[in-house]
C-alpha positions in Angstrom: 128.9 121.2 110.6 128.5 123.5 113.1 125.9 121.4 115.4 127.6 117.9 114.2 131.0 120.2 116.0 128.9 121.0 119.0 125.2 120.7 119.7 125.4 123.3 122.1 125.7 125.3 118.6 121.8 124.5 118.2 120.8 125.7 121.7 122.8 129.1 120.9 121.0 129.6 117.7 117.9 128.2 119.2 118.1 131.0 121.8 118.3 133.7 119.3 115.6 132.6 117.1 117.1 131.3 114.7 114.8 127.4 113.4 119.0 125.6 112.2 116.7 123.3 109.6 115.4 126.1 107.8 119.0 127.6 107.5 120.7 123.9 107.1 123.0 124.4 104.2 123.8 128.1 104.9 127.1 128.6 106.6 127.2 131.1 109.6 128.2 134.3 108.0 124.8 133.8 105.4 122.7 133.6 108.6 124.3 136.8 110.0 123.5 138.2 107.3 120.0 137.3 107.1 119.5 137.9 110.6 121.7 141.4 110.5 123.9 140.0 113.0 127.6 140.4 114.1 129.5 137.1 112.8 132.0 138.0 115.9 129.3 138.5 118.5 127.5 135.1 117.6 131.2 133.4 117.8 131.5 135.1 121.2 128.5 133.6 122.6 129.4 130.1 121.4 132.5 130.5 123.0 131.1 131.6 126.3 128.3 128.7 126.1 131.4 126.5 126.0 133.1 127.7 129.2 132.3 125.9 132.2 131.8 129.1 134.3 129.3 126.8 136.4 130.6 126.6 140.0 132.3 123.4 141.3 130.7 121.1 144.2 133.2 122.0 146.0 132.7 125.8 145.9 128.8 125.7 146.7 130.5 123.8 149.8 131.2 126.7 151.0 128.2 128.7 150.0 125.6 129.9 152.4 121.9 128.9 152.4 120.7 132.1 150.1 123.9 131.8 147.7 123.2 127.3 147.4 119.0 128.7 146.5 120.1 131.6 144.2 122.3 129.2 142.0 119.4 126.5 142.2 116.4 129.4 141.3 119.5 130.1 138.6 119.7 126.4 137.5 116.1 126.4 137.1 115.5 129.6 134.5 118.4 127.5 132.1 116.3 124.4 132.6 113.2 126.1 131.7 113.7 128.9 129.6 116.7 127.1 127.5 117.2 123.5 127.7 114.0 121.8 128.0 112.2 124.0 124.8 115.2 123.5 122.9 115.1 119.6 123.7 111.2 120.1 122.7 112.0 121.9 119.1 114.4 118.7 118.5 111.6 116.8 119.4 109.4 118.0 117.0 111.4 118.3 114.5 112.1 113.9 114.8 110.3 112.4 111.4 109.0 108.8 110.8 106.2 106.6 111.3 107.5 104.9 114.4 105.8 104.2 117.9 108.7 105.3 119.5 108.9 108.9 117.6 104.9 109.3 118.2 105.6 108.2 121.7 108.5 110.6 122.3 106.3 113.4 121.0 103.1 112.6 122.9 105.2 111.9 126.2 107.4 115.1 126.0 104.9 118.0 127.0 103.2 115.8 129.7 107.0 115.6 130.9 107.5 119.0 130.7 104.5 120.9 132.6 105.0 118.0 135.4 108.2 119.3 135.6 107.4 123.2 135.9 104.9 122.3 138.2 107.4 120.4 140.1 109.9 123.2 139.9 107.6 125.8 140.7 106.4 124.1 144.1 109.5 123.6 145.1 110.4 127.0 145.2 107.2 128.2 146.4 107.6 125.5 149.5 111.3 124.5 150.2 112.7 127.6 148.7 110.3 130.2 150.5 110.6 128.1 154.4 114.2 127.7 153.8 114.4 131.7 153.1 112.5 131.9 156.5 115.0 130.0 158.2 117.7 132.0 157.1 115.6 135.0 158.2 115.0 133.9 161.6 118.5 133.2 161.8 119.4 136.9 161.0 116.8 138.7 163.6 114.7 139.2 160.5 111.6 137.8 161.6 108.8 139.2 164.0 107.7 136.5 166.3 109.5 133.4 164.4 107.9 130.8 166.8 104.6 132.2 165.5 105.9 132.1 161.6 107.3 128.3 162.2 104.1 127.4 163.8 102.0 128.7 160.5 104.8 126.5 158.5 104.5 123.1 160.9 103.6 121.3 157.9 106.8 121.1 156.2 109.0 118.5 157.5 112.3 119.3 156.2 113.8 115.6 157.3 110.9 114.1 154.9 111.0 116.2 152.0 115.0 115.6 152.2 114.1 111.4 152.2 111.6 111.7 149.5 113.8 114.1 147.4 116.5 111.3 147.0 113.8 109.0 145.5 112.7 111.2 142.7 113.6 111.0 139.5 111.5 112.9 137.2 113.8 111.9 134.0 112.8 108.3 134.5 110.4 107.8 131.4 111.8 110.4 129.3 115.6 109.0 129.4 113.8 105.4 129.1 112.3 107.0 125.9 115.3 108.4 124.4 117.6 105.2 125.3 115.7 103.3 122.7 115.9 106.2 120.3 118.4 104.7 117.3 121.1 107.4 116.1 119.8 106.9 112.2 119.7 110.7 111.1 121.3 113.7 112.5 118.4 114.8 114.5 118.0 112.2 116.8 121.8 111.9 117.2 120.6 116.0 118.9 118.4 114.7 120.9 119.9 112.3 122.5 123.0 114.3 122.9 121.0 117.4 124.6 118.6 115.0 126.6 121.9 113.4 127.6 123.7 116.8 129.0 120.4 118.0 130.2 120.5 114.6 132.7 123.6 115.3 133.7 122.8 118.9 134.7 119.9 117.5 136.7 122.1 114.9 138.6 124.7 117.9 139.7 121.3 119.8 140.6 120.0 117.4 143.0 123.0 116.2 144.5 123.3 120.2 145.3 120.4 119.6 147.1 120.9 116.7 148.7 124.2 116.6 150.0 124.4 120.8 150.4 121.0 122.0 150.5 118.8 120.1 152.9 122.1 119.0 155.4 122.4 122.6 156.0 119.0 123.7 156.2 117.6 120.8 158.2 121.1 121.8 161.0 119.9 125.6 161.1 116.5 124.6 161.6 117.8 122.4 164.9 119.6 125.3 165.8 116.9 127.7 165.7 114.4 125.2 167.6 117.1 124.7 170.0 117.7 128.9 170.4 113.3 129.4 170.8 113.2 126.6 173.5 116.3 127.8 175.7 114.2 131.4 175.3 111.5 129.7 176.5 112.6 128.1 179.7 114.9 131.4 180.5 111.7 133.5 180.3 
C-alpha cells in the first residue's frame, strides 16, 4: 500500500536497507520493529523525500558558476548513489521468461557504468576547467595564460553543441516503454525510470541553458582581459 501510495516509499526504504519484497505483507510499524527503528522518524523522511526542496530554474538563474556546479556534482551523488541502484534492485527483481525482461536486465548495467563513466568525465573535464575559469576570474590563478594554454584542448563552444545531442536514456527509456504494467513491479519501474528521466531533462537543460552560456561568456571575458594585458605591456 505504501509503494502503490508513492513509489518514492521504495527508494526511502531502499535507502535504509530495507529489500520491500521480503517485508511485502508487513505494514510499517512490523518493519520498525524488525529493523529497531522509530515509526515517526521513518514517516519524517517520507515526508521530506516528498517536498520539492529542489531549487527552481529560475533560482539557479541567478546562481554563480560554483553554486550552478555544486548543485549539478549534488544532482549527480542522488543519481548515482540513490536513483539509478534503486531503479537496478527493481530491475532485478522483474520475473518472466520474456525477451524484453532478459533484455532489460542484460542492458541495465551496461547503461549504468556508461553513465558513471560519463558523469565522472564530466566532472573531471568541464567541471575542473570551468572551476579554473572561475579561479582566474577571482586573481586565483598564477600565470592563467599559462594554465589555459595547458587546457587548449577543451573547447567549451563544442562540448556545449555536442552536449545538446546526447541522450544517454535513449535505449533504456526505449526499453521500459515496451515494458507492459502486468504486476506491481514493473508498474515501479516504469514509474521510477519515468521520474528519474525527468530529473535528467531539468539536469541538462541546467546545463545548457545556465551552465555553458555562462561559462563560455566568462571565458570571452577573461581572453578578452589576457589580450588587452598583453598589448598594454
Amino acid at each position: 500500500m505504501l509503494l502503490a501510495e508513492n513509489p518514492t516509499h521504495g527508494r526511502v526504504l531502499h535507502s535504509l536497507g530495507v529489500d520491500f519484497e521480503e517485508h511485502y505483507d508487513r505494514s510499517l510499524a512490523e518493519v520498525c520493529e524488525v529493523f529497531k527503528w522509530n515509526q515517526k522518524a521513518i514517516v519524517k523522511a517520507f515526508e521530506f523525500e516528498n517536498i520539492n526542496i529542489k531549487p527552481t530554474y529560475e533560482e539557479l538563474k541567478i546562481c554563480s558558476l560554483g553554486e550552478l556546479i555544486a548543485f549539478l556534482k549534488q544532482s549527480h551523488v542522488i543519481f548515482i548513489k540513490e536513483c539509478l541502484p534503486y531503479i537496478g534492485t527493481l530491475i532485478d527483481k522483474l520475473k518472466g521468461p520474456g525477451s524484453l525482461i532478459t533484455d532489460l536486465k542484460l542492458v541495465f548495467p551496461l547503461f549504468f557504468e556508461d553513465f558513471v563513466t560519463h558523469i565522472h568525465e564530466e566532472e573531471d573535464r568541464l567541471f575542473d576547467y570551468i572551476k579554473t575559469l572561475v579561479g582566474i576570474k577571482q586573481d586565483k590563478v598564477i600565470n592563467p595564460l599559462k594554465k589555459l594554454y595547458r587546457l587548449k584542448e577543451i573547447n567549451l563552444a563544442t562540448i556545449a553543441l555536442d552536449h545538446k545531442d546526447e541522450d544517454e536514456m535513449k535505449s533504456m527509456r526505449a526499453l521500459v516503454a515496451e515494458l507492459p504494467v502486468t504486476e506491481f513491479i514493473m508498474g515501479l519501474v516504469k514509474k521510477e525510470f519515468q521520474a528519474f528521466d525527468q530529473l535528467l531533462r531539468f539536469h541538462a537543460e541546467i546545463e545548457d541553458q545556465l551552465l555553458f552560456p555562462k561559462a563560455i561568456a566568462m571565458e570571452k571575458q577573461i581572453w578578452t582581459e589576457i589580450m588587452q594585458q598583453s598589448v598594454d605591456n
